[in-house]
KEKE-3310 file (N, C-alpha, C; in steps of 0.2 Angstrom, whole numbers, plus 5000, padded with zeros to 4 digits):
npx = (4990:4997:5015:5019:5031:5041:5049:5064:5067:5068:5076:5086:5086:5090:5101:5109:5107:5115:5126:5129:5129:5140:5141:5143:5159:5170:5176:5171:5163:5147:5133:5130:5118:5111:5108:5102:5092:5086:5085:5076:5063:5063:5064:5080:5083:5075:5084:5096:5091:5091:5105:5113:5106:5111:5126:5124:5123:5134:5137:5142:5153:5156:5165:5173:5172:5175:5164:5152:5155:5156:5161:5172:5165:5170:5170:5170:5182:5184:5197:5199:5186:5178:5166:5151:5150:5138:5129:5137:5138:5123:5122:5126:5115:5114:5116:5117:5127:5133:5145:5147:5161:5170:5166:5169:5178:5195:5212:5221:5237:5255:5254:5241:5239:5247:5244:5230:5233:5235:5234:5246:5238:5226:5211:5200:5187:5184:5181:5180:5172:5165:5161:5149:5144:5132:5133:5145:5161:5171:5175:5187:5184:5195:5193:5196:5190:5191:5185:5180:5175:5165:5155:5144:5147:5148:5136:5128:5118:5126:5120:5112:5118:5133:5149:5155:5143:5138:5150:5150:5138:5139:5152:5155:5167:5183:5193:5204:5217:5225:5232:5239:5243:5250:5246:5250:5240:5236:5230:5218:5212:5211:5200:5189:5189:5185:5197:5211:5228:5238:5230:5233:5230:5224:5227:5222:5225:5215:5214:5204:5198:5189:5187:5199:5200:5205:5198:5195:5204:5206:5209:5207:5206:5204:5199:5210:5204:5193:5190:5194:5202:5201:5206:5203:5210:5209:5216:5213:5212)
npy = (6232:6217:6214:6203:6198:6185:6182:6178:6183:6199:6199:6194:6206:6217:6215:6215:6228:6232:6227:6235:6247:6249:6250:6239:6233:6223:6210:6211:6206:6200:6203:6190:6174:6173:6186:6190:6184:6189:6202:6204:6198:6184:6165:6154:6146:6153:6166:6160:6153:6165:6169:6158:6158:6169:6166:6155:6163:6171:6183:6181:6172:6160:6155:6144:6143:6157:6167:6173:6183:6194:6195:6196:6202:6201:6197:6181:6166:6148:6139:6129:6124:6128:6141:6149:6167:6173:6168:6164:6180:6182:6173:6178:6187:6197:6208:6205:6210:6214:6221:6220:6221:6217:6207:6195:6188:6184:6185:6173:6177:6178:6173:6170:6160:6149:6147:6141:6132:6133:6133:6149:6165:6156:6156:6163:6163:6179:6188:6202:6204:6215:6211:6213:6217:6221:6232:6237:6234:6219:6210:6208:6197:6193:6182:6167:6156:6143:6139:6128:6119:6126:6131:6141:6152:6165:6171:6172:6181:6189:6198:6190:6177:6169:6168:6156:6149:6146:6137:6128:6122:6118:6112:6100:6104:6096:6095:6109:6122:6136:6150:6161:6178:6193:6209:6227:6236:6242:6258:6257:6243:6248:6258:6251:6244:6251:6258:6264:6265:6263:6255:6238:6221:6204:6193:6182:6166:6156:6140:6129:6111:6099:6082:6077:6090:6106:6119:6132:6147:6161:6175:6184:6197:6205:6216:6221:6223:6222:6208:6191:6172:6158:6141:6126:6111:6091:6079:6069:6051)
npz = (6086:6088:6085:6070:6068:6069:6084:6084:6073:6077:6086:6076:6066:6075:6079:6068:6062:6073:6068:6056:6057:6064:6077:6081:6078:6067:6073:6084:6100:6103:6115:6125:6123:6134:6137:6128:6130:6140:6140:6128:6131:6129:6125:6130:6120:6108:6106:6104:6093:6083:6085:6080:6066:6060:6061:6053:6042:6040:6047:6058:6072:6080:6096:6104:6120:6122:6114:6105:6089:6079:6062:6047:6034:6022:6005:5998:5991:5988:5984:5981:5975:5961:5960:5956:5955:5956:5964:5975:5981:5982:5992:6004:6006:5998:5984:5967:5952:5935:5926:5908:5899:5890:5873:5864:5850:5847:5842:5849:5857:5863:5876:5878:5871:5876:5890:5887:5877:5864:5846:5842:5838:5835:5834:5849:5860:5871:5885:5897:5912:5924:5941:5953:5970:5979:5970:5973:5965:5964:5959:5943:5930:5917:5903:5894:5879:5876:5857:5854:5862:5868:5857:5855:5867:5865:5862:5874:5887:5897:5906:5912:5913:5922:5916:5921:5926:5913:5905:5916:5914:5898:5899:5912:5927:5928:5933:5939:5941:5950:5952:5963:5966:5974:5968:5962:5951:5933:5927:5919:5925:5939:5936:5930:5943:5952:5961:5969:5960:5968:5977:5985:5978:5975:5962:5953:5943:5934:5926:5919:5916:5909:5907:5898:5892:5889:5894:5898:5901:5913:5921:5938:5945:5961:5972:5987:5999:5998:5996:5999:5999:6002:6008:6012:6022:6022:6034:6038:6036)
capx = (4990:5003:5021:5020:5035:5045:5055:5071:5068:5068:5084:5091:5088:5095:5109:5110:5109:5119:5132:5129:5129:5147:5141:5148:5164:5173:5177:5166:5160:5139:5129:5128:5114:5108:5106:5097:5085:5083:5083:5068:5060:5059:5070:5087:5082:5075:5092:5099:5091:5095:5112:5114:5103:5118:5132:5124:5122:5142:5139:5145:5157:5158:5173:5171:5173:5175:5158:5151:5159:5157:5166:5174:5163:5175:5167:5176:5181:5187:5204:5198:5182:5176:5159:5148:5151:5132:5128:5142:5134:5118:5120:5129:5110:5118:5113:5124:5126:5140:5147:5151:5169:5171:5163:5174:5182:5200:5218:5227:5244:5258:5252:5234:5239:5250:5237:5223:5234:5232:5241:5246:5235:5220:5202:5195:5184:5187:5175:5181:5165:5168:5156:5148:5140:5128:5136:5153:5167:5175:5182:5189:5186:5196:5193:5199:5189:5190:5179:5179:5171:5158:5155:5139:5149:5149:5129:5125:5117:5129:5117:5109:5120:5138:5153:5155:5137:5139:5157:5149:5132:5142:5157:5157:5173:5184:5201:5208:5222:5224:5239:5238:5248:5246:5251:5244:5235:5236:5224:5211:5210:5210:5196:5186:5188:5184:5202:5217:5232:5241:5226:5233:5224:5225:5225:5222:5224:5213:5213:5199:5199:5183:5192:5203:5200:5207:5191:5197:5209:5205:5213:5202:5208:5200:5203:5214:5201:5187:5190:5197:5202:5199:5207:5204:5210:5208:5221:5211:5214)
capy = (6225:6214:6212:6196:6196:6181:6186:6178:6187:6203:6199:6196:6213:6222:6215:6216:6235:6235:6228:6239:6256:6251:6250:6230:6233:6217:6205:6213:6202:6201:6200:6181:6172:6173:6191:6193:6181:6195:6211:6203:6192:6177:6163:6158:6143:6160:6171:6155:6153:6172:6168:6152:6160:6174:6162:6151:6167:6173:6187:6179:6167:6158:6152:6139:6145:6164:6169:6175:6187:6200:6193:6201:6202:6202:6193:6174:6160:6144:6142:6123:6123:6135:6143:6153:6170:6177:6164:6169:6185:6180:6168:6181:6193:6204:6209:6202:6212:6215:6225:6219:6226:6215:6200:6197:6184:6186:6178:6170:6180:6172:6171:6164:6152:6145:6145:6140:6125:6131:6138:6155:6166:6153:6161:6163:6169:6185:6191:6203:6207:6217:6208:6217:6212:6227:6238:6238:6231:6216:6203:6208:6193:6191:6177:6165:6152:6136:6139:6119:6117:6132:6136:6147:6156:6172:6172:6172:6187:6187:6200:6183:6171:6171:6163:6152:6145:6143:6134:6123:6118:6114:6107:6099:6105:6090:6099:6117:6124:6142:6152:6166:6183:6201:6214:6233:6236:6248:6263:6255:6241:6251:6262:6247:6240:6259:6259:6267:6263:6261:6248:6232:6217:6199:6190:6173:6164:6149:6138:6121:6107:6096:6078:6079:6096:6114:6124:6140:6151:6165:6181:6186:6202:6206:6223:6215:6224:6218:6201:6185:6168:6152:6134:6121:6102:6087:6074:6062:6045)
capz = (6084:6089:6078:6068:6065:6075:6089:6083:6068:6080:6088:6073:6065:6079:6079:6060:6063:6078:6065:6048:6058:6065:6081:6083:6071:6067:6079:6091:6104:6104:6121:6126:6122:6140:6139:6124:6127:6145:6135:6123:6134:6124:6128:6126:6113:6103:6107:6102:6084:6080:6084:6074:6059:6059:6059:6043:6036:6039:6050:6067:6072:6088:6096:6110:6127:6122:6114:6098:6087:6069:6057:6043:6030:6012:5996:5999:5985:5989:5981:5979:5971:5955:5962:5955:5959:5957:5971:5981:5982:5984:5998:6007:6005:5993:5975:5962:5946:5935:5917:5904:5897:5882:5873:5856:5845:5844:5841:5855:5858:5865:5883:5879:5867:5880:5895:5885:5875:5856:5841:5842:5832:5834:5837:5855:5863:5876:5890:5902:5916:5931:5944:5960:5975:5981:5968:5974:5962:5968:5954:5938:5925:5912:5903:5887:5881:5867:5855:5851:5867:5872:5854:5858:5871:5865:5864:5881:5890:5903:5912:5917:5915:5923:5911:5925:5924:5903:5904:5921:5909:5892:5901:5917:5926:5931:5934:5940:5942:5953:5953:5966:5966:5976:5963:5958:5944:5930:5929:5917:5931:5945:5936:5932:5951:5956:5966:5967:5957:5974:5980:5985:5974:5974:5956:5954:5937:5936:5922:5920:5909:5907:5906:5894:5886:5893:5891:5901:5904:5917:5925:5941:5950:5967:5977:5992:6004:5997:5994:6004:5997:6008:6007:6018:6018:6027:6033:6040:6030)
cpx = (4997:5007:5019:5025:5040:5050:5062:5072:5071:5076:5090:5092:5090:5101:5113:5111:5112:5128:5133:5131:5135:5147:5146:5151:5165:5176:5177:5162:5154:5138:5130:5121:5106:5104:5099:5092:5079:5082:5077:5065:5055:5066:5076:5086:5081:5081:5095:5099:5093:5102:5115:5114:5111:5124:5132:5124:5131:5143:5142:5149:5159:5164:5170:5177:5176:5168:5157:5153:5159:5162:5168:5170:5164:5170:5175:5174:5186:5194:5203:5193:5182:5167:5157:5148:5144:5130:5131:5137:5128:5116:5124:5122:5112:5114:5119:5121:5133:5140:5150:5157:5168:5167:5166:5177:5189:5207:5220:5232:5246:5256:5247:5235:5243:5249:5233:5223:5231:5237:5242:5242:5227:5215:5199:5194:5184:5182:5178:5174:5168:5160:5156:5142:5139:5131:5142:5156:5170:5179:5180:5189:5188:5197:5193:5194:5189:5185:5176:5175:5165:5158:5150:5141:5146:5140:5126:5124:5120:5127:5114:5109:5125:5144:5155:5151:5135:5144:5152:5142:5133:5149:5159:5166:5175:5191:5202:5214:5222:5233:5239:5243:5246:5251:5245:5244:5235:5229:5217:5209:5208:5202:5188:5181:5186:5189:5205:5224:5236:5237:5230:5228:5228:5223:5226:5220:5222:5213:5209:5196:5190:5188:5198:5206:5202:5201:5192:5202:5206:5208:5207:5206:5202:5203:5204:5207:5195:5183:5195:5196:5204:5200:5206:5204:5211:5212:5218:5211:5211)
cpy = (6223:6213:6205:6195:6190:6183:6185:6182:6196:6206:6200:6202:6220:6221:6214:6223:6236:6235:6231:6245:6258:6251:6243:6231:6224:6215:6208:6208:6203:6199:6193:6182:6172:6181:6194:6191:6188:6202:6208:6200:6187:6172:6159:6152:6148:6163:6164:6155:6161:6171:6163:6155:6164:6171:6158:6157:6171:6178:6188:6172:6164:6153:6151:6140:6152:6169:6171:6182:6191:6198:6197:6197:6201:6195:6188:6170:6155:6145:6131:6120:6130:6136:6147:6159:6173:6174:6164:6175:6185:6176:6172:6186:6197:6203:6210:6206:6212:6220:6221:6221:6226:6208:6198:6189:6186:6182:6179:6173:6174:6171:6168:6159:6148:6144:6141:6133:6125:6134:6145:6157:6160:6157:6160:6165:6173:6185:6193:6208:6211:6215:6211:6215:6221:6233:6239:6233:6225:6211:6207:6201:6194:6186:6174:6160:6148:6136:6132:6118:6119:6135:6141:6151:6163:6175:6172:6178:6186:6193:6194:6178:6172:6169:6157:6145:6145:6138:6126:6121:6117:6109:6106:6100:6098:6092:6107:6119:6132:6143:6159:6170:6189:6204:6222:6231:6241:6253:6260:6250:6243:6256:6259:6246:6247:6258:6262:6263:6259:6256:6242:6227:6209:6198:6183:6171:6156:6146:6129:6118:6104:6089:6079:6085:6103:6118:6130:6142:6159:6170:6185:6192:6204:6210:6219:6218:6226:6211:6195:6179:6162:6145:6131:6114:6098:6081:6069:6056:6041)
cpz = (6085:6083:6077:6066:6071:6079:6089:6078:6069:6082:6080:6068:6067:6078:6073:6060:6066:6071:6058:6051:6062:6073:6087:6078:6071:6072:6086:6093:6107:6111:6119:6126:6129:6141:6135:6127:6135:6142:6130:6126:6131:6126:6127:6119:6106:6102:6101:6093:6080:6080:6080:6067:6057:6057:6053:6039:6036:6042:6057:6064:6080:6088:6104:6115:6129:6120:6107:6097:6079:6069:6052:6034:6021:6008:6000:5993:5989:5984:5979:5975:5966:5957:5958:5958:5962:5963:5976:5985:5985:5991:6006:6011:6002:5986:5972:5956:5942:5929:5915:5900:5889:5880:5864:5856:5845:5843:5845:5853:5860:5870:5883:5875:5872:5886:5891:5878:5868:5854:5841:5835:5829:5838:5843:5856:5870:5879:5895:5907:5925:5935:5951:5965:5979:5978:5968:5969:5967:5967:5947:5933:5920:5908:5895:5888:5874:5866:5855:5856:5872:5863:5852:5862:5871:5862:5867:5881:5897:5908:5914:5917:5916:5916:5916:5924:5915:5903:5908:5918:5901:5896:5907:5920:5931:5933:5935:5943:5944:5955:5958:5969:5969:5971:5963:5952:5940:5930:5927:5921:5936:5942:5935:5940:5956:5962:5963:5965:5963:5978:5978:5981:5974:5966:5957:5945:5935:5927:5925:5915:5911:5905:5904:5892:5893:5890:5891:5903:5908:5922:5931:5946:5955:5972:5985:6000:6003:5996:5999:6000:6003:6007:6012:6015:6024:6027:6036:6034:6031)
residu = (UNK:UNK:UNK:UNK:UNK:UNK:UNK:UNK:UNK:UNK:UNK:UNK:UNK:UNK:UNK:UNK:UNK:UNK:UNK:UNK:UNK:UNK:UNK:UNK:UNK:UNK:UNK:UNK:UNK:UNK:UNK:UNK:UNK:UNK:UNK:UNK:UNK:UNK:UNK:UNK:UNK:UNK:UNK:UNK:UNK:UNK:UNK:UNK:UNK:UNK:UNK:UNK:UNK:UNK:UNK:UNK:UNK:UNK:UNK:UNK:UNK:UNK:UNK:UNK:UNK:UNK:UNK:UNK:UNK:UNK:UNK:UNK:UNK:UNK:UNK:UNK:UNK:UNK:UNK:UNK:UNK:UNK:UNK:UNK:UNK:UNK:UNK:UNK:UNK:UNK:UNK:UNK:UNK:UNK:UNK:UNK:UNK:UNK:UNK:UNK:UNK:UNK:UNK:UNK:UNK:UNK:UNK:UNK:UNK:UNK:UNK:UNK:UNK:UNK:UNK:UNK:UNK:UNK:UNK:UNK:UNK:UNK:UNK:UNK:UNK:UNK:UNK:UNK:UNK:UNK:UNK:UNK:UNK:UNK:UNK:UNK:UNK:UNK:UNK:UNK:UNK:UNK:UNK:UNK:UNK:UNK:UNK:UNK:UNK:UNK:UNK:UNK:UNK:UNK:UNK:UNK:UNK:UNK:UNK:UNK:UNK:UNK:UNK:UNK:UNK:UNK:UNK:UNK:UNK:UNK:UNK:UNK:UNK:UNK:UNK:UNK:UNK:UNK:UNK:UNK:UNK:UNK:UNK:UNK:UNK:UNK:UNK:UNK:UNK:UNK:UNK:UNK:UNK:UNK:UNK:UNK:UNK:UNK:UNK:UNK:UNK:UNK:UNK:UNK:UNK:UNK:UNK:UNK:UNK:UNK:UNK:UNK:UNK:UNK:UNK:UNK:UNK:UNK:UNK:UNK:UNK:UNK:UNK:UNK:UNK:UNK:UNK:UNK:UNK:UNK:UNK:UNK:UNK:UNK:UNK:UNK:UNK)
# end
């Protein structure tokens, strides 16, 4: 009996294996379009849609008047918007899960009461989650947040709900602020993110209001060679 499975579908699970088994490392230049559509004998509008499919999905990258090209895979966040990471994840074809560390009440010190715009020794709530995209570590959340403005917070099951997706369905975000530093990490860090102390890491310390109000304060570490941060801006006027 014939395969029913579509023929670009074909192409593009070879070249999904050529690229998982290291065969096509990074910025490995894939056969052209022409060839495929001759090694599968189907034509190049087909080759063509496997090759598109791959590039919305973030596995290729073409580059005009060179050819198509493996990309480098790393977990990405915009540095402009606040995304959901589970969806990050997911839209990538990965399975998104995480740990929860902590989920607690406690008093604002001096550095979160002066992120997070309260009085020292006021009550907030804590949640540190290590989030994983197929298992592997790859953001550290640690996160502050005003009671006055998520006061069910700390009743979520955040195996199936991010804080991300609680914060951005109590309090639409209308302002962020991101501070981004490479540093290492102490052991409990690094044991969490399953690295080595000596692992490079980017930390990004986002904080996001909701009009008026500072809702959050957040510390996100992400092992430097697992993760990648992405801005883009437009000057057209």
């Amino acid at each position: 009996m014939a395969s029913k499975t579509p023929r670009y579908r074909v192409i593009e699970e070879h070249l999904l294996e050529r690229i998982s088994s290291g065969a096509y490392p990074v910025h490995h230049q894939i056969p052209p379009e022409e060839q495929l559509a001759r090694d599968f004998g189907v034509s190049r509008m087909t080759a063509n849609k496997a090759i598109r499919d791959l590039v919305q999905k973030g596995y290729l990258i073409r580059q005009a008047g060179l050819g198509t090209f493996v990309t480098d895979r790393k977990a990405e966040s915009s540095l402009h918007e606040v995304l959901n990471i589970a969806t990050e994840v997911i839209s990538r074809g990965h399975a998104y899960s995480n740990d929860v560390i902590r989920c607690e009440a406690i008093e604002a010190d001096d550095e979160v009461a002066l992120r997070l715009g309260v009085r020292l020794g006021t009550e907030v709530f804590h949640t540190i989650l290590v989030h994983r995209e197929s298992g592997v570590p790859i953001q550290l959340e640690d996160r502050f947040v005003n009671p006055r403005w998520v006061p069910d917070y700390l009743q979520t099951d955040f195996s199936q709900k991010t804080p991300n997706e609680v914060l951005v369905a109590n309090c639409p975000i209308s302002d962020v602020e991101h501070v981004v530093e490479a540093l290492l990490v102490d052991s409990q860090t690094a044991q969490w993110l399953d690295i080595d102390t000596a692992a490079p890491c980017l930390s990004m310390v986002r904080r996001t209001w909701s009009d008026e109000h500072l809702v959050s304060y957040a510390r996100l570490i992400h092992p430097g060679d697992r993760y990648k941060l992405r801005s883009r801006s437009s000057r057209r006027g």
